[in-house]
C-alpha positions in Angstrom: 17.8 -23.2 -2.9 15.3 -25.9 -2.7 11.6 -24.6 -3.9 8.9 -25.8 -1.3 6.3 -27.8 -2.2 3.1 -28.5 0.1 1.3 -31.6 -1.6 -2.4 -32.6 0.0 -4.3 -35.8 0.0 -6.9 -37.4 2.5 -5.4 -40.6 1.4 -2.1 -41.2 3.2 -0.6 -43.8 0.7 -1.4 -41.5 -2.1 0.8 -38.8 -0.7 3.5 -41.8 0.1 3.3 -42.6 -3.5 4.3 -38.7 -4.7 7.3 -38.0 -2.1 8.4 -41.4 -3.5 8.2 -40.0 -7.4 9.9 -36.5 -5.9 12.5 -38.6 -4.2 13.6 -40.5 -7.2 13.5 -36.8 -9.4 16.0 -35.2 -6.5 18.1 -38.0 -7.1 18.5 -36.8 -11.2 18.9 -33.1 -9.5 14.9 -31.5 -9.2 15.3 -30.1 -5.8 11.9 -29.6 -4.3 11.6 -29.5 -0.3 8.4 -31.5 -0.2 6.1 -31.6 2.7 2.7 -32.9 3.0 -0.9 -32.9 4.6 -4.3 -34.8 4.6 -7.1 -32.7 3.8 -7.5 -28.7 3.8 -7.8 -28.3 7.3 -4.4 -29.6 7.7 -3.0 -28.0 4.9 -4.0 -24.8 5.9 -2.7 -24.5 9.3 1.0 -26.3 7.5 0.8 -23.2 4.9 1.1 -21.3 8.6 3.9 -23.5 10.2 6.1 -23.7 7.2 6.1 -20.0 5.4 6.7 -19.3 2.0 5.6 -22.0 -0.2 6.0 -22.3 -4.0 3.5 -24.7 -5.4 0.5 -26.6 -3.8 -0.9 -29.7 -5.2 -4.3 -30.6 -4.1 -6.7 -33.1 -4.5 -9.7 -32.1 -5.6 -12.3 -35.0 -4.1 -11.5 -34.4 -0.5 -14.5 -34.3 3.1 -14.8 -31.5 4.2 -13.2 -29.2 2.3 -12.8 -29.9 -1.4 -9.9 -28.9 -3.9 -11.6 -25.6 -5.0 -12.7 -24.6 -1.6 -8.9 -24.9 0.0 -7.1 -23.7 -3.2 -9.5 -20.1 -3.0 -8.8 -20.2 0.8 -4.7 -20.5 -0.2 -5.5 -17.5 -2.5 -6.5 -15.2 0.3 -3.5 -16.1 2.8 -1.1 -16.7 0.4 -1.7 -15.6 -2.9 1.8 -15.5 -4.4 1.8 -19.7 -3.9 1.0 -21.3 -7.5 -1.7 -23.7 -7.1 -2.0 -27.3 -8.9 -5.2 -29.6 -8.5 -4.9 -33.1 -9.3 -8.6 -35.5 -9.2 -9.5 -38.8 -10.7 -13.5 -36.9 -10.7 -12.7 -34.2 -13.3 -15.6 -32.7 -15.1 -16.1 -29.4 -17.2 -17.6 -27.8 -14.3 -15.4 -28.9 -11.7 -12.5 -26.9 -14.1 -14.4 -24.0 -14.4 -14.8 -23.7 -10.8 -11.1 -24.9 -9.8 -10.1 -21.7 -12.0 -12.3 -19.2 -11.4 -12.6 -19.7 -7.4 -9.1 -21.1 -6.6 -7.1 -19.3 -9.5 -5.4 -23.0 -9.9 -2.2 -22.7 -12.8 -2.9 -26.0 -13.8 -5.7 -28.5 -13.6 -4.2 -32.9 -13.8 -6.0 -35.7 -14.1 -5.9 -39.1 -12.5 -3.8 -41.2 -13.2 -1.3 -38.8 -14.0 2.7 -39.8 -15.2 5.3 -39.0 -12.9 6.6 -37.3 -15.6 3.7 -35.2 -16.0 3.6 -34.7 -12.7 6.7 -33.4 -12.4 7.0 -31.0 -15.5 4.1 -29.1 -13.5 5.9 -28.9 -10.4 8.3 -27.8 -12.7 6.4 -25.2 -14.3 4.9 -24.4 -11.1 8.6 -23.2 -9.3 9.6 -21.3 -12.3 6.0 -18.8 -12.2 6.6 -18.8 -8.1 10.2 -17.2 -9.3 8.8 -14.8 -11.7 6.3 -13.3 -9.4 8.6 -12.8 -6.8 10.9 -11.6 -9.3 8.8 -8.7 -10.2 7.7 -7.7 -6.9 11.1 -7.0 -6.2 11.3 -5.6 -9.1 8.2 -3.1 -8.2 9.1 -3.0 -5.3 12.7 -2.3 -5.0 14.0 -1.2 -8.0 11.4 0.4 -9.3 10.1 1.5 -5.6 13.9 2.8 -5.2 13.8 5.0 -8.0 10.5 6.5 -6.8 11.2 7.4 -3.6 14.8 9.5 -5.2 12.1 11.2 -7.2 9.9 11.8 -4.1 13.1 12.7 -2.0 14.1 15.1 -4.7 10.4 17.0 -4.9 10.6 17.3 -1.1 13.4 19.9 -1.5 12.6 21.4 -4.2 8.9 22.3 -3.0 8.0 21.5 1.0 5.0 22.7 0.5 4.0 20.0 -2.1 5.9 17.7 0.2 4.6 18.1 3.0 1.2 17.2 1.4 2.5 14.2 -0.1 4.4 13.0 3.1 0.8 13.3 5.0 -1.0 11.8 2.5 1.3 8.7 2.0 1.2 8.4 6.0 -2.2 8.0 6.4 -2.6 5.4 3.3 0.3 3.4 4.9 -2.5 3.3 8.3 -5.2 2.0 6.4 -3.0 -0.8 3.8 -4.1 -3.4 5.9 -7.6 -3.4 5.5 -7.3 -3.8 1.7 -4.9 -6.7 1.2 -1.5 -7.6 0.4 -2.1 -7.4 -3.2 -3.3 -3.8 -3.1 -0.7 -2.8 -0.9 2.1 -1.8 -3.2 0.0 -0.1 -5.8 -1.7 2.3 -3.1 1.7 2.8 -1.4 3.1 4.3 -5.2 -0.3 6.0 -5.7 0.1 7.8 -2.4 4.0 8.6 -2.6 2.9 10.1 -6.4 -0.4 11.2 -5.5 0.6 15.3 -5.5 3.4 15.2 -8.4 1.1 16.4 -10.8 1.4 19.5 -8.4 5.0 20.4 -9.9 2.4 22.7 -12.4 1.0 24.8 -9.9 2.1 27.9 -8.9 3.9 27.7 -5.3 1.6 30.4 -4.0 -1.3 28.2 -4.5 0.1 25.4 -2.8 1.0 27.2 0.4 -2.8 27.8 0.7 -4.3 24.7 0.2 -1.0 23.7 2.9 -3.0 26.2 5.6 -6.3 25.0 4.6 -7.3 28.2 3.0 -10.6 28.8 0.1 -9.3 29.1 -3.1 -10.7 31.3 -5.8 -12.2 30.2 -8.4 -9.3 30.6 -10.8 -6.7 29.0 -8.2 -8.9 26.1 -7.6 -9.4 25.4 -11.9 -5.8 25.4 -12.0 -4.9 23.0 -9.1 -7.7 20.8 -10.2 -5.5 20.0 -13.5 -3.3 18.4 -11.2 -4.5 14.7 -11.2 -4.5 14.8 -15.1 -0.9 16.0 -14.8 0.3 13.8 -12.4 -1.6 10.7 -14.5 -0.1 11.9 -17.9 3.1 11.7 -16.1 3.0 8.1 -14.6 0.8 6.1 -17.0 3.9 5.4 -19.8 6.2 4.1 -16.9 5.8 -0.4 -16.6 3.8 -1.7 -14.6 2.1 1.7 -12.8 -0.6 1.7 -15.4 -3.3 1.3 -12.3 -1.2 3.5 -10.5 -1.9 6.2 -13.3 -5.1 5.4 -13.1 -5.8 5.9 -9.1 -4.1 9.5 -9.6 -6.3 10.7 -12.4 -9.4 9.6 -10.0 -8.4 11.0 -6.8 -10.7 13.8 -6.7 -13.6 11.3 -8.4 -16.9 11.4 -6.3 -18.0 8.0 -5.4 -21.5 8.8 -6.2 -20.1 9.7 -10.4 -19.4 13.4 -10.0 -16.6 15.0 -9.9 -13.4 15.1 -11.8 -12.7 13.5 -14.1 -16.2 13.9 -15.8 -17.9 10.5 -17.1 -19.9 7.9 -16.3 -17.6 6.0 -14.1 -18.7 5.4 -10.6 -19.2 3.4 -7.3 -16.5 0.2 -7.3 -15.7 1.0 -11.4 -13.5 4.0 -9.8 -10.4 2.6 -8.9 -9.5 1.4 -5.3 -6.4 3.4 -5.1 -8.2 7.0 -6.7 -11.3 6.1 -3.9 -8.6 6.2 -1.5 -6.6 9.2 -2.2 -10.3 11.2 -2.5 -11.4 10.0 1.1 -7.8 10.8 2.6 -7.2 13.9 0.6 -10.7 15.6 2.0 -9.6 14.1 5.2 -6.6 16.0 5.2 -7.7 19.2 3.8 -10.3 19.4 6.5 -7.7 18.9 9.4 -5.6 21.7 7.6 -8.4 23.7 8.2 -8.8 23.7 11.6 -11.0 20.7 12.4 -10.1 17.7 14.7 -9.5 14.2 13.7 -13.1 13.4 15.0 -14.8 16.7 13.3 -13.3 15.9 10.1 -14.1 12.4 10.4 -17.9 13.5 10.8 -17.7 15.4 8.1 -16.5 12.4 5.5 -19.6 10.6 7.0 -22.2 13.7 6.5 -20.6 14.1 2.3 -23.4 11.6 1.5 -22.3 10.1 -2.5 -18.7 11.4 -2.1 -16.7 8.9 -0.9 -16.7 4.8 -0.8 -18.4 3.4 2.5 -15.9 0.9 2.6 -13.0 3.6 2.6 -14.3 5.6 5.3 -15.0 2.8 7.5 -11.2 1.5 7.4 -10.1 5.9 7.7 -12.0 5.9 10.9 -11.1 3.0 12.3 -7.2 3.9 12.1 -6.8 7.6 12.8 -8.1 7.4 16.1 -5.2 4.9 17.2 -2.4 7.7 15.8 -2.3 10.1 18.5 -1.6 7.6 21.2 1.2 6.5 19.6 3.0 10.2 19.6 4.3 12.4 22.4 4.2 16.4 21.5 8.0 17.9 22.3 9.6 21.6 21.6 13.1 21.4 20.7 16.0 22.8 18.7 17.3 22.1 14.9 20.3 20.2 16.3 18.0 17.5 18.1 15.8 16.7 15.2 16.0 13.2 13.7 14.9 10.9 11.2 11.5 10.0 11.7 10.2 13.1 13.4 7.0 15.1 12.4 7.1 18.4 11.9 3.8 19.3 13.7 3.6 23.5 12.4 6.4 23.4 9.8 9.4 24.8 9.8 10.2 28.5 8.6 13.2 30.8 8.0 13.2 34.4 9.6 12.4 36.0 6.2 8.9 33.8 6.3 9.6 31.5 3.7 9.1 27.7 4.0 11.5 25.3 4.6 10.4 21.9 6.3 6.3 21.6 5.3 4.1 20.9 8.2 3.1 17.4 9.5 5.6 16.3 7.2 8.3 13.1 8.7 11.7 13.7 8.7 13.6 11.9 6.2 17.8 11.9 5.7 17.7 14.4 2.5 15.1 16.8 4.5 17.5 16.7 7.6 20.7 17.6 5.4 18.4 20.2 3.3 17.1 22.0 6.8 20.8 22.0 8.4 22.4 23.1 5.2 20.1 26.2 5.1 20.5 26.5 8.4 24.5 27.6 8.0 23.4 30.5 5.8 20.0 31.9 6.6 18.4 32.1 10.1 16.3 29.8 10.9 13.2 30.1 13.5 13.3 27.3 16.2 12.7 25.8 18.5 10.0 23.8 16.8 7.2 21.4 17.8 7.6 17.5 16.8 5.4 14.9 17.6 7.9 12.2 18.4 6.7 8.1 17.8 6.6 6.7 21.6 6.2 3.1 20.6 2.3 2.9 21.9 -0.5 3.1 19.0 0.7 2.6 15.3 4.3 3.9 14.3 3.1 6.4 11.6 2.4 10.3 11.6 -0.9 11.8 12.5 -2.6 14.0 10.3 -3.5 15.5 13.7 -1.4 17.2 16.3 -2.5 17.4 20.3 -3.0 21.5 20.7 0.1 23.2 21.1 0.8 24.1 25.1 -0.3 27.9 25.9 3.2 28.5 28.0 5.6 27.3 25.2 6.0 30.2 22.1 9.0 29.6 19.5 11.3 31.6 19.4 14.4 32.6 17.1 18.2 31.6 17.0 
């Protein structure tokens, strides 16, 4: 398939001059689907009309808007595009800040050979390929093999799960607000944020699942957790910062905290200053307190938790509810993509399905194979998506109805 190219010029004849060189490469078998535009304004809103784009070769000397400036603004909407700036005015500074500001992978001078020319359009294609390459790579194969880990820890402990499955809900809610780039090393952070649990008792984890106080004891041992769960992740490619965000996740923003050191502020990473705002976020809803309560709370922890974090927490959690109708029904009518609001228990007492946590296929065939061998106490309560609000799972559940009581099969 032909690579896209987007080549920018204020001088029309210029741009006329390089479809002309491209036209005579296609003809020796360089296939490049080449489009143009005049100046960054232009270029800009054809980045929007025309999708994914390769390469973009920009001029550095343009009104208006100059090389740097657009090829920074290209970063930000489109940041997996390789950049190229091509001037007759280069300088030392003007490289510098062509780097730096725009992130350019190569920096030509006027006049340059079609040759030249060419060999970095070249160049250009091929590191477009490898970093889409390894993004599938994250996040498919590597995203794939997660998530049979993460399906396999959801039967083997709901409990833990159940955790988890709120956690990495409520971290999918605020992705937007911290870029594309971020968005697939939060995602894995939050899907592996509780793994290092697998070394704490079960006993333990059911309380922290109802929001109880720990004793001192319990709470030293599930505070080994992030340094489990780190040790764990950080020798596997590529989820070195993903390592990293689990060891910090119960990090104070303020320098406190564990683990002990003088890291703070912005030096803790995004994805551990994340997981610590969500984390107390959850717990605190566990406990009893409303969306808005617990919300207040984060607020009140003055040093604890990144402004910026809280900010984006709020402004998502309050949209969940609406987007979520409350129902009581039986086993048989649960399906993918349900929330178990209370959990889901059989008649012996012990945990099955952990609460607020979303149905997924291996938790469906887990619940109905039990199901043919133990009893099971249903009906149960599900908060069920209704297509208004955002399409993810509360943290929060409305209050149950006084009339309705579960009962037994």
């Amino acid at each position: 398939m032909a690579e896209r190219i987007l080549l920018v010029d204020d001088d029309p004849n210029v741009l006329s001059g390089y479809e002309r060189t491209l036209r005579g490469q296609s003809r020796q078998g360089l296939q490049l689907d080449v489009a143009t535009a005049q100046g960054g304004e232009e270029a800009l809103e054809r980045l929007r009309e025309l999708g994914p784009v390769a390469v973009v070769v920009s001029d550095f000397k343009m009104p208006g808007m100059n090389g740097t400036q657009f090829l920074s603004k290209v970063r930000e909407t489109a940041p997996d595009t390789v950049r190229i700036i091509l001037t007759g005015h280069a300088d030392l500074q003007a490289a510098i800040d062509a780097v730096n500001e725009g992130s350019v992978f190569r920096f030509l001078t006027k006049p340059c050979s079609p040759e030249v020319f060419v060999a970095a359009l070249r160049s250009g294609a091929e590191q477009y390929r490898l970093v889409l390459g390894e993004r599938e790579l994250l996040e498919n194969t590597l995203g794939g093999s997660i998530k049979l880990l993460t399906e396999l820890l959801e039967i083997s402990s709901p409990a833990l799960c159940g955790r988890a499955s709120r956690i990495q809900q409520i971290v999918r809610m605020v992705l937007p607000k911290f870029g594309k780039e971020n968005a697939w090393m939060l995602d894995l952070a939050a899907m592996l944020s509780q793994i290092g649990l697998v070394a704490v008792p079960e006993e333990i984890l059911e309380r922290v699942d109802r929001g109880e106080q720990l004793t001192p004891e319990e709470a030293a041992i599930w505070n080994t957790h992030p340094k489990t769960g780190h040790d764990l992740i950080r020798n596997i490619p590529r989820l070195e910062e993903v390592a990293k965000s689990i060891l910090y996740q119960l990090k104070h923003f303020d320098g406190a905290g564990s683990p002990s050191g003088a890291v703070r502020g912005r030096a803790i990473p995004l994805g551990g200053r994340v997981l610590k705002a969500v984390l107390d976020y959850d717990s605190l809803v566990q406990g009893g307190m409303t969306s808005e309560e617990a919300s207040a709370e984060l607020l009140s922890r003055q040093g604890w938790y990144d402004p910026e974090v809280v900010l984006a927490l709020q402004s998502v959690v309050a949209e969940v509810e609406a987007g979520f109708s409350l129902r009581l029904i039986r086993l048989e009518q649960l399906t993918e993509g349900m929330v178990v609001r209370d959990g889901i228990f059989a008649a012996a007492g012990n945990l099955i399905i952990g609460k607020k946590q979303a149905m997924t296929p291996s938790l469906l065939a887990r619940l109905h194979n039990f199901a043919r061998w133990q009893e099971v106490i249903q009906p149960v309560w599900v908060l069920e998506p209704t297509g208004k609000g955002k399409p993810v799972a509360s943290a929060t559940a409305p209050p149950e109805p006084a009339t309705a009581k579960p009962g037994k099969t």
